[in-house]
C-alpha positions as a Python dict, from the first residue, in 0.01 Angstrom:
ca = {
    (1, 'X'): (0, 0, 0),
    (2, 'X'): (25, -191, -316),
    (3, 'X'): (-64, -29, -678),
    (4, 'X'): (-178, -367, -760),
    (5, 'X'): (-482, -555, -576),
    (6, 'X'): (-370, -853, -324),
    (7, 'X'): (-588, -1142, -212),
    (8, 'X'): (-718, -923, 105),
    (9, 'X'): (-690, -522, -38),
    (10, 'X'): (-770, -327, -330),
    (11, 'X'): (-455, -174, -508),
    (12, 'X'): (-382, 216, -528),
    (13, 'X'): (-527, 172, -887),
    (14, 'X'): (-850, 12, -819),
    (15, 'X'): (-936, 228, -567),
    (16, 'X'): (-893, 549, -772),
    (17, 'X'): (-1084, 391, -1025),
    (18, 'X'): (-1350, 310, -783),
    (19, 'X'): (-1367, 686, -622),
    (20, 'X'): (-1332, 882, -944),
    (21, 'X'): (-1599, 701, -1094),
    (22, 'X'): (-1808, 722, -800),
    (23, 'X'): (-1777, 1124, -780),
    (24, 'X'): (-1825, 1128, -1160),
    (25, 'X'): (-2130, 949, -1125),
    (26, 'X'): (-2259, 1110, -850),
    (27, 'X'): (-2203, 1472, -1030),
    (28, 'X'): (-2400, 1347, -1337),
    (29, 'X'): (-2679, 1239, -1154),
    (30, 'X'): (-2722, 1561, -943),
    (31, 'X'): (-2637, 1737, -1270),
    (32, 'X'): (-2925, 1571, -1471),
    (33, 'X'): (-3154, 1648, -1201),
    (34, 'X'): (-3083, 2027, -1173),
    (35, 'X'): (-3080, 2092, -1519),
    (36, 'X'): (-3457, 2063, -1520),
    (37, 'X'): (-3493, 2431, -1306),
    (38, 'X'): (-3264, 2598, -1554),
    (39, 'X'): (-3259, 2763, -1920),
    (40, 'X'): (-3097, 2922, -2194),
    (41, 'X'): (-2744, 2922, -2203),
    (42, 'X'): (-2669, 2781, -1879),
    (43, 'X'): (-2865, 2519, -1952),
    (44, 'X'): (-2673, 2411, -2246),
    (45, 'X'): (-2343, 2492, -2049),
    (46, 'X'): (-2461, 2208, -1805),
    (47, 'X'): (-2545, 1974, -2107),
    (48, 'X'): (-2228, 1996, -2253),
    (49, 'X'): (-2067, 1886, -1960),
    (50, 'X'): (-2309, 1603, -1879),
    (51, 'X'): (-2254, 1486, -2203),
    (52, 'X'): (-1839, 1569, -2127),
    (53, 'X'): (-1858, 1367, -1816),
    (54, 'X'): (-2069, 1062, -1926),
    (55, 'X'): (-1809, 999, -2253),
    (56, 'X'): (-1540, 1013, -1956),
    (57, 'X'): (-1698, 776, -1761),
    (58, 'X'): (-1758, 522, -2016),
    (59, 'X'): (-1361, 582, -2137),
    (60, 'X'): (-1277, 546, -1734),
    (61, 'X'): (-1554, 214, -1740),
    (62, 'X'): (-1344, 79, -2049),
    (63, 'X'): (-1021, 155, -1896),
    (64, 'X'): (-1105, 27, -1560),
    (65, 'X'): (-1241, -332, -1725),
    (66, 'X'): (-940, -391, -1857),
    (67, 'X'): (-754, -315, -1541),
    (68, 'X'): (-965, -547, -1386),
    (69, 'X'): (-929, -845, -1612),
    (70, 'X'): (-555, -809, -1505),
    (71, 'X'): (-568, -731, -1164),
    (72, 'X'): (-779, -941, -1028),
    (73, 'X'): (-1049, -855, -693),
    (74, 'X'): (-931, -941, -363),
    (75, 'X'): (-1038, -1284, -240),
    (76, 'X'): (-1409, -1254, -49),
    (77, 'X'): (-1401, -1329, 345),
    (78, 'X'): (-1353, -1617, 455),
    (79, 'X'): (-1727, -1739, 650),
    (80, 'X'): (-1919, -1520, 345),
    (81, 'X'): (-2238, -1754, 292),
    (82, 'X'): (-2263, -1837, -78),
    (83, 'X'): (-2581, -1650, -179),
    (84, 'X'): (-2418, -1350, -53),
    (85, 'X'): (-2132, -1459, -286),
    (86, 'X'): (-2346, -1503, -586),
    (87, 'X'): (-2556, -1122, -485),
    (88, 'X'): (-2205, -930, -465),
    (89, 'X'): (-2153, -1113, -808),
    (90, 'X'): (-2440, -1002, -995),
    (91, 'X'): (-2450, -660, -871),
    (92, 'X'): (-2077, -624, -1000),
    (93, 'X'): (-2155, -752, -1345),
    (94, 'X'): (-2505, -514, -1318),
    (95, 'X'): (-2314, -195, -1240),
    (96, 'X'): (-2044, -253, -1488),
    (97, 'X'): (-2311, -329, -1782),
    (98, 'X'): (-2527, -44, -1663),
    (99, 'X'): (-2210, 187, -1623),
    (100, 'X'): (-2150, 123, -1968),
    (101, 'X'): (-2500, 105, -2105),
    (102, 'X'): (-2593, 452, -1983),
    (103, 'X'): (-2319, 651, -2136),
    (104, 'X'): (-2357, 462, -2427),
    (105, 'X'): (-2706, 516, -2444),
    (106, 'X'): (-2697, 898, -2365),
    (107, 'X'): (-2429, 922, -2666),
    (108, 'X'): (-2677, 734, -2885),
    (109, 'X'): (-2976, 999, -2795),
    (110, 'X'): (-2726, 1256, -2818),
    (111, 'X'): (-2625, 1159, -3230),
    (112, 'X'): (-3042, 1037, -3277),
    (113, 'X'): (-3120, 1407, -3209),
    (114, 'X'): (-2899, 1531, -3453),
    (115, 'X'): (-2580, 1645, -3235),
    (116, 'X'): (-2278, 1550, -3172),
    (117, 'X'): (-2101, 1496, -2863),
    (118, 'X'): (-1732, 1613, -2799),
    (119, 'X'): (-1606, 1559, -2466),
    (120, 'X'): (-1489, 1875, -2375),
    (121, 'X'): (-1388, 2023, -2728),
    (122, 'X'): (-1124, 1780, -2704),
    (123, 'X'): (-1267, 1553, -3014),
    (124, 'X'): (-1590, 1442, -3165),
    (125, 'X'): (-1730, 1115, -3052),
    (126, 'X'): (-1754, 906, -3398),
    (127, 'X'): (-2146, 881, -3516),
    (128, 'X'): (-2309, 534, -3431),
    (129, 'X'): (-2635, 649, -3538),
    (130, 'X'): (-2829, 904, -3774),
    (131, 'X'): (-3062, 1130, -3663),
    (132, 'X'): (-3425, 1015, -3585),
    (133, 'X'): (-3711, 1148, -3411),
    (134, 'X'): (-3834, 817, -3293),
    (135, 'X'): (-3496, 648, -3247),
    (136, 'X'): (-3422, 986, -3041),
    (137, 'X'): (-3695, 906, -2828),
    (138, 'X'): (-3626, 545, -2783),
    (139, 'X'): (-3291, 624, -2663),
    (140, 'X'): (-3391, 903, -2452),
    (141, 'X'): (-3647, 647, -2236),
    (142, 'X'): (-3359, 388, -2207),
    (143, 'X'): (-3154, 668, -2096),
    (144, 'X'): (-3390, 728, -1870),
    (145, 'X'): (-3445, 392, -1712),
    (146, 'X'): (-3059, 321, -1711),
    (147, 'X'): (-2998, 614, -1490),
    (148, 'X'): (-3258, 461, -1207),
    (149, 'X'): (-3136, 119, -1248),
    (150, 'X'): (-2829, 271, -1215),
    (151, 'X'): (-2864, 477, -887),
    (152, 'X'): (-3081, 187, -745),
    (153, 'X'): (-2756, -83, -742),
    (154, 'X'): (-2529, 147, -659),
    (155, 'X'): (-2755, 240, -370),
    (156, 'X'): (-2795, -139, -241),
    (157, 'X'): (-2394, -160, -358),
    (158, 'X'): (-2350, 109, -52),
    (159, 'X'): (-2575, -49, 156),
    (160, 'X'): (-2405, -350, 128),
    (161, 'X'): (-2085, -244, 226),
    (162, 'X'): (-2228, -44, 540),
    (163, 'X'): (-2358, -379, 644),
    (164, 'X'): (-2023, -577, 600),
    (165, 'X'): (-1850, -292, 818),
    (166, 'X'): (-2156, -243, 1031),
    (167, 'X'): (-2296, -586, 1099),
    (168, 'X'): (-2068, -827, 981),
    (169, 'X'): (-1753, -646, 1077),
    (170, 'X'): (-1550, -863, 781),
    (171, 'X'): (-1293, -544, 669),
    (172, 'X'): (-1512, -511, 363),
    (173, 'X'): (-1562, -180, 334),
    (174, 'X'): (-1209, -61, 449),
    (175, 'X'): (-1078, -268, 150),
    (176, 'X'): (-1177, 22, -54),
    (177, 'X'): (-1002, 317, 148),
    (178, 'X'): (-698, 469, 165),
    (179, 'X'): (-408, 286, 407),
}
């Protein structure tokens, strides 16, 4: 197996990219949604890290954009009807701009509240924004609405592929494994 991607597979690269950012994702989500049954300092303990892990993800996002704009996707299959061409098109550029909005937007509510964020003591994020109540809350609704937008495509992104392995049997999915 290639590092690089080839007109039919994903490289070694790509696909670490892919899984990494899928666990990462996956973590912050379950994360976020736990952190509602807990309090004091465990609670902040669990922030820190979401916070931690969304800065990684939008360095990983960053990193794995330009990797892409030189290592081009593997070619789709041949017999793919056009609209499903154009969906698989969409929901790429959609979970790229919402993998980089929501980060982005979590490290603006983050700085609007009057913290900083410092991915795991390792260094502060610069400031993009001063504190603001309002602003805070702005961000924290956008945050909000990211994160389902979010979840929802990379749901129908995982449908998808079940169906080109399932129903289509076009070597989709496998593209994305191992071997």
């Amino acid at each position: 197996m290639s590092w690089r991607n080839t007109n039919n597979n994903y490289g070694r690269i790509s696909k670490l990219f892919h899984w990494v950012l899928f666990v990462l994702i996956t973590m912050m989500v379950i994360g976020a949604l736990s952190t509602a049954d807990v309090k004091g300092p465990e609670k902040a303990e669990l922030i820190q890290t979401h916070k931690s892990l969304g800065a990684t993800i939008l360095i990983l996002v960053a990193l794995r954009l330009v990797w892409r704009a030189t290592n081009p996707s593997p070619r789709q299959p041949e017999g793919t009807p056009g609209w499903m061409r154009v969906l698989a098109l969409l929901n790429y550029y959609a979970l790229y701009l919402l993998m980089l909005a929501q980060p982005i937007s979590g490290i603006l509510m983050v700085q609007a509240h009057g913290h900083g964020v410092q991915p795991f003591g390792w260094f502060t994020w610069p400031t993009w924004v001063a504190p603001d109540k309002a602003r805070a809350e702005l961000f924290e609704s956008i945050h909000e609405a990211l994160w389902i937008a979010l979840v929802t495509l990379a749901a129908l992104h995982i449908v998808a592929a079940f169906y080109h392995h399932w129903a289509r049997r076009d070597g989709v999915l496998r593209r994305m494994f191992a071997g």
